[in-house]
N, C-alpha and C positions, 0 to 999 in steps of 0.2 A: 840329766843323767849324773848323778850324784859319783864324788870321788871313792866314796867307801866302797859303793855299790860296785863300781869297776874291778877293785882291787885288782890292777894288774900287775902283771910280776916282772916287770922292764928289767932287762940287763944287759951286758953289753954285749956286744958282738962277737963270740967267741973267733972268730975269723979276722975281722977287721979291729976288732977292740974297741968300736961306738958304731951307733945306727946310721944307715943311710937312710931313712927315716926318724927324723926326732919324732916320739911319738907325742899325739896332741894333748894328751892328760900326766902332768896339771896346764891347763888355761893357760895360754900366749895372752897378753893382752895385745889388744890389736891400736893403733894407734885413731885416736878420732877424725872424723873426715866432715864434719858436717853433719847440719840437720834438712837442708834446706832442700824444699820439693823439687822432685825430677821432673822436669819438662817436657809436656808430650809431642811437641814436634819436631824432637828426635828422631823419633818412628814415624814419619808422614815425610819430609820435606826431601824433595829431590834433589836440590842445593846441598844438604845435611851428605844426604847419601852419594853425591861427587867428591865430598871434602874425604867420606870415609875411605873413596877409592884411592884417590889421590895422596893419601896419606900414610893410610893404615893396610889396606890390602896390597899395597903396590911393595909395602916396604917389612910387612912382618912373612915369618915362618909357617908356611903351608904343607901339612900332613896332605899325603897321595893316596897307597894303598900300602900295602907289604911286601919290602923286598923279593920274597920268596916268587909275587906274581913274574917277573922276570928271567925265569930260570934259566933262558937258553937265549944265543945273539938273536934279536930280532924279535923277543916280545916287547909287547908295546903295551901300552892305558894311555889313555886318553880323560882327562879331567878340566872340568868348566867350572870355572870361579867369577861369578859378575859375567864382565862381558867377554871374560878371556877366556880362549880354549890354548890347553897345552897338551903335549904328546914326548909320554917319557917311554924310553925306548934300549932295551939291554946292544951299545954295540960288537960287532963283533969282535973288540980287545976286551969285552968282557964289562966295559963300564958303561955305569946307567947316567943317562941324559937327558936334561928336557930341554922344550923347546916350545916356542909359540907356534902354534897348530896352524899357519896361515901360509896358503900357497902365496910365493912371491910375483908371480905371475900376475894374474886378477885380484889377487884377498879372499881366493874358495879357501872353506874350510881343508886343509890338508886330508887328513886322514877322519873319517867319517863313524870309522865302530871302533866302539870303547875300549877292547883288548882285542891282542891276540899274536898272532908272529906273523911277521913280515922281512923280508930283506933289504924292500926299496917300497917306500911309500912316494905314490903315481897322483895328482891332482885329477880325479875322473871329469874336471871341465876341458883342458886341453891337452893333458898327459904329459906335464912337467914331473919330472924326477928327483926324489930327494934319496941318499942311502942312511942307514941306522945311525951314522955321526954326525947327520945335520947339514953335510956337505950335498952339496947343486950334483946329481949325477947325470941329468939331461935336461935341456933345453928341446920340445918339439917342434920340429922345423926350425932350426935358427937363424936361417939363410932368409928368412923372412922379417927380419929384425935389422932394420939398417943401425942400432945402437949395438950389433953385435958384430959390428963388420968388422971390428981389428980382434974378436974371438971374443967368446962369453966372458963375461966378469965371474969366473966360480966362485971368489971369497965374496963376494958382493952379495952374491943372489946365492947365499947357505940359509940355515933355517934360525933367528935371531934365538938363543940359547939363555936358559935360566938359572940361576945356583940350584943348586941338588947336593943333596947332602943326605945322612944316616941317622937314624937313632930310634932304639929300641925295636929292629928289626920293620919299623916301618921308613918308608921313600919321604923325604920334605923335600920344601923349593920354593926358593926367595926370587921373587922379581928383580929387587935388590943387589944387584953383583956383587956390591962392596960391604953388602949386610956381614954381620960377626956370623962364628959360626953357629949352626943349630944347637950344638950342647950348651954352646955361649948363652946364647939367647932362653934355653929354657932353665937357665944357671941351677941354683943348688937347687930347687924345687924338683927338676927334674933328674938331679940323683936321687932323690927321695923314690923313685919309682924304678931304680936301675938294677933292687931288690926283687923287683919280679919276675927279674930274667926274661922279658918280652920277644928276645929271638928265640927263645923256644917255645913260643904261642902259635896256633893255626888262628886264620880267619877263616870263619866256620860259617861268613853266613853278614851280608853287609846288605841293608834296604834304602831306600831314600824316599821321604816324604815331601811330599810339595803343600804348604803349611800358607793360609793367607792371612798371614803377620810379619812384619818386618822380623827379619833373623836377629833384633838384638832382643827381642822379645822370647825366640828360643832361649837365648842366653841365660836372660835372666831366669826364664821357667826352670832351668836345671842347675840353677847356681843357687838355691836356697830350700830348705826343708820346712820352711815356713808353711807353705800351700797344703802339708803332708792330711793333716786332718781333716780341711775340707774338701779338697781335689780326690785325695786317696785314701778313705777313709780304711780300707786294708791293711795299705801299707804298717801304720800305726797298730799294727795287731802285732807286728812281727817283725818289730823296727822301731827307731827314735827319729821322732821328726820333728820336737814342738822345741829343744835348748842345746842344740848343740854347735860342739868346738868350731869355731872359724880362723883360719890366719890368710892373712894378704902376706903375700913374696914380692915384692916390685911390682910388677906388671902382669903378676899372674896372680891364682889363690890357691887354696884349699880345703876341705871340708870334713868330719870324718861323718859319715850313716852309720849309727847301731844298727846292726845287725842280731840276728836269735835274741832278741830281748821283745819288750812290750810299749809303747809310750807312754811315759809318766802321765798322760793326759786321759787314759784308758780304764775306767774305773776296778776290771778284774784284770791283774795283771798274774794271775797262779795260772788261770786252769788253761789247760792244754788242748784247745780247739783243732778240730782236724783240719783248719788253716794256717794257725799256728806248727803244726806237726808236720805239716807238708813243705813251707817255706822255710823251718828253721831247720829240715837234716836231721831231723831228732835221733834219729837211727844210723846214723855217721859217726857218730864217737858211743855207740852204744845208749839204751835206756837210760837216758838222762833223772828221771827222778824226781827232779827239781821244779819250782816253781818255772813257769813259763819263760819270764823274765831275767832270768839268771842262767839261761841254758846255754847262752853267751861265754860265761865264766868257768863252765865246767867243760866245754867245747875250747877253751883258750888250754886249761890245765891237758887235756887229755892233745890237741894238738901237738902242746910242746914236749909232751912226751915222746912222739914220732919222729921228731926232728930229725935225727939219727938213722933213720928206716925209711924215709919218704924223698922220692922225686923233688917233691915242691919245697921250693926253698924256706922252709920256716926255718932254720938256723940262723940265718942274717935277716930274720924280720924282727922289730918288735912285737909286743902280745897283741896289741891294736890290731896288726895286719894280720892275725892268725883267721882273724872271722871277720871282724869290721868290714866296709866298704870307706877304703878309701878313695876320694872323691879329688881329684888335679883339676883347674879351669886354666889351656895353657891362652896368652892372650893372643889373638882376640877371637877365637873360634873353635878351639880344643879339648875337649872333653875326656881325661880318662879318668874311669870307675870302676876297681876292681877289687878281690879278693886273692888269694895263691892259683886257686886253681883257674879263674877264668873271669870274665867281665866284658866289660863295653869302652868299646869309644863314640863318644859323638863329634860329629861336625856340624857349623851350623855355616851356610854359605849364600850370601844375599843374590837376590834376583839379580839377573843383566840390569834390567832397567825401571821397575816396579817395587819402590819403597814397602809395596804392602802384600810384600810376598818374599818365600825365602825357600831353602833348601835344606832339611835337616837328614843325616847322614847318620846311620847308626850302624855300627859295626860289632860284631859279637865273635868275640875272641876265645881261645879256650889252651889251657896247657897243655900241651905234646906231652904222650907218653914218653917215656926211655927207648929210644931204638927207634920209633914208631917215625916212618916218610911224613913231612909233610904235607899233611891233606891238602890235596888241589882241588878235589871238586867238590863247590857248593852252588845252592839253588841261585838260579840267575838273578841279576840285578837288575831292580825295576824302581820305576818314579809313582809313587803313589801318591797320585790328590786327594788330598783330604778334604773334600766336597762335604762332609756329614756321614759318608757310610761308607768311608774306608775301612775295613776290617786288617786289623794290624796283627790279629793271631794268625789268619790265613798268610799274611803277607815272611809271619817267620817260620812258620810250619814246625816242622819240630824241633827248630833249633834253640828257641826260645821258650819262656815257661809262661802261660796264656794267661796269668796272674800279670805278669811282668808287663803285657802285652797291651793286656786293660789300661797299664797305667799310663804305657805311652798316647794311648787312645784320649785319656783321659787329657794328658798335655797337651794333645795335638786338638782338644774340643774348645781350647778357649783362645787362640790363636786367633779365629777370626772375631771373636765378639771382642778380644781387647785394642784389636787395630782400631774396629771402631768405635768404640769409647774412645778411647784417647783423642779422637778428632771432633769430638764433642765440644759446646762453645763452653759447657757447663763442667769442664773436666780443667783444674786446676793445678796437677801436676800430680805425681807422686808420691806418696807418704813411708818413708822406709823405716822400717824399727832396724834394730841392732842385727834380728837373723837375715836382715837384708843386706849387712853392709856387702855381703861380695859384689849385689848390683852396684852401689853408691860408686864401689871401689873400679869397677869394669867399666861404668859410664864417665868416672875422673881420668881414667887412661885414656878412653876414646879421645876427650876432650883435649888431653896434654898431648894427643899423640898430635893432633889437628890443628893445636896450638903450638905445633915444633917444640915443644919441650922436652920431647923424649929423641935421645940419639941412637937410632937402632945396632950403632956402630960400636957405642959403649955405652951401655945400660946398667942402671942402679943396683947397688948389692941386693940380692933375692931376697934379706930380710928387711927391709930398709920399713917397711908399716908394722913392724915386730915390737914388742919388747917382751922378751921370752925372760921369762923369771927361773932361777934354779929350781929344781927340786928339793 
């Protein structure tokens, strides 16, 4: 995507006086990492996959759901990450907490359904008591317990509690007690995205796929636009997938998607297809006019003229974020991808115990009118296997656009055929070009994190793989 071609009209932030997003044109240079192939058993080795728990999942920042699911003392969610179950819970002083989901009793699961309000969660194997703050509120029969004969130990036998922290109106939680805090750890990358005002977002609509590929393989499938031409050949109608912007933050990245454009790779990039016209909005800033490919730049003009009249915050965006999709990887499992008005997050969450299988998490967010409650009810949440005929447009019904839907389908088709290549005798390692570096860059943190070299207590300046040239 050519500089001319952009012509964006960057300026500074009439509010704050510079962007909470630097925008990505002109080119970051990103710093070199290597040529050397990625190794395929990565994704295979159970060994691999205890270093990652013990390392990386025990000790980084875990997105839950959205604040707002807690609105009153005594709702709860419940969330499983590997082999852990946790249960975050509104108490009745009003704050949210979590906790490992395990009766202390036996090791039954505590609390068994995923949401909803309660006052006291009850172990249904012997009817042990816990109340909304983690604290022991019964012992059944205790007089049966000769370790209880000088009175129960309540601090003792409370529910073992998690960090919980805020941001962007969604719930996180560190296993980590002494971990930094969540804004910490998502450092400047994540004010880059504090422009989209995210506590005024509904979750409109969250699925979950059961994917037979190890979840670093999700990773990588959505951390590069590389695939866009042969995976999605669509996409490329009405979007750029085959040269663009990358920057690595420390331990996270970033990516920008053209969006209302055409791929340089696409022989007619003028005429105006009725799939073109459908996914670019053509009729959102009026008759566009213009070649197909450019309706990007006349959609950026006519935006910024709204700024003033509109809800959605384009006054403190740059012109990138007026239509682009900008695209965050926070590490090691976080996905946000959005536009003003609305977008996705993913997660990607590895099996309890099966290196060749994972959890992919897709959440579809959307901007809250002015005034407008917070939408509570959406279609319920379900675990979709992806056997070969999972239908991913059924699974979003209409909250999703069945274009979109295809292309998840499309992501979730090669999942199982690349688990098993890779365990092939004849499968040599990985070959990453340049639009690859976010993998290169994701799989050197796995490795440093595994190799103690990263302290999650104080972590590297968010530009540290940068070298951002002026304008």
């Amino acid at each position: 995507m050519g500089q001319v071609e952009l012509e964006f009209m960057n300026r500074e932030n009439p509010r704050t006086g510079e962007f909470k997003a630097p925008p990505f044109m002109p080119r970051a240079t990103t710093k070199g990492l290597g040529l050397e192939r990625l190794d395929g058993e990565r994704y295979l080795s159970a060994e691999f996959m205890k270093s990652e728990w013990d390392h990386i999942w025990t000790k980084t920042w875990q997105l839950v759901t959205r604040v707002d699911d807690f609105e009153e003392a005594g709702s709860f969610h419940v969330h499983q990450l590997g082999k852990e179950s946790f249960l975050f819970v509104r108490g009745d002083d009003g704050e949210i907490r979590g906790f490992y989901n395990v009766c202390q009793h036996r090791g039954n699961r505590l609390c068994q359904a995923e949401s909803g309000i309660l006052d006291t969660f009850t172990c249904p194997f012997h009817g042990w008591q816990w109340n909304t703050d983690g604290s022991l509120k019964q012992v059944a029969a205790p007089e049966l317990f000769q370790q209880f004969a000088n009175g129960v130990p309540v601090a003792e036998l409370g529910l073992p509690e998690v960090k919980v922290e805020f941001w962007g109106g969604w719930v996180w939680f560190n296993m980590d007690i002494k971990a930094c805090p969540v804004r910490e750890y998502l450092g400047e990358i994540g004010t880059h995205l504090e422009t989209y005002e995210f506590e005024e977002w509904d979750l409109i609509n969250v699925q979950t796929f059961e994917w037979a590929g190890n979840w670093k393989h999700a990773v990588d499938a959505f951390n590069e636009s590389y695939h866009f031409a042969a995976l999605h050949p669509d996409m490329i109608e009405f979007g750029e997938g085959h040269d663009i912007p990358i920057e690595l933050w420390g331990i996270h990245s970033r990516m920008l998607n053209f969006n209302r454009t055409v791929s340089e790779v696409v022989e007619d990039r003028e005429t105006m297809t009725p799939l073109r016209a459908h996914m670019m909005g053509r009729n959102q800033g009026g008759e566009h006019g213009c070649a197909a490919k450019d309706v990007h730049l006349l959609e950026i003009r006519h935006r910024r003229s709204l700024e003033n009249e509109t809800h959605l915050p384009f006054r403190n965006m740059n012109d990138e974020q007026l239509v682009h999709q900008y695209h965050y990887t926070f590490f090691p499992n976080t996905t946000f991808t959005q536009t003003p008005e609305g977008g996705a997050v993913f997660r990607y969450r590895p099996h309890a115990t099966d290196p060749a299988k994972c959890y992919y998490d897709f959440f579809i967010v959307s901007r809250r009118q002015p005034g407008a409650a917070p939408r509570r009810k959406r279609p319920p949440h379900l675990i979709h296997v992806d056997d070969g005929s999972a239908d991913y447009a059924a699974a979003f019904g209409d909250t999703f656009d069945p274009v979109f839907a295809n292309v998840l389908a499309q992501d979730g088709s090669n999942m199982a055929t690349i688990q098993a290549g890779i365990a092939s005798d004849s499968f040599k390692g990985m070959i990453l070009s340049d639009q690859e570096i976010r993998l290169r860059h994701f799989h050197k943190t796995i490795d440093d994190f595994i190799a103690g070299r990263v302290d999650t207590h104080h972590l590297l300046p968010s530009d540290y793989y940068l070298e951002r040239k002026q304008p």
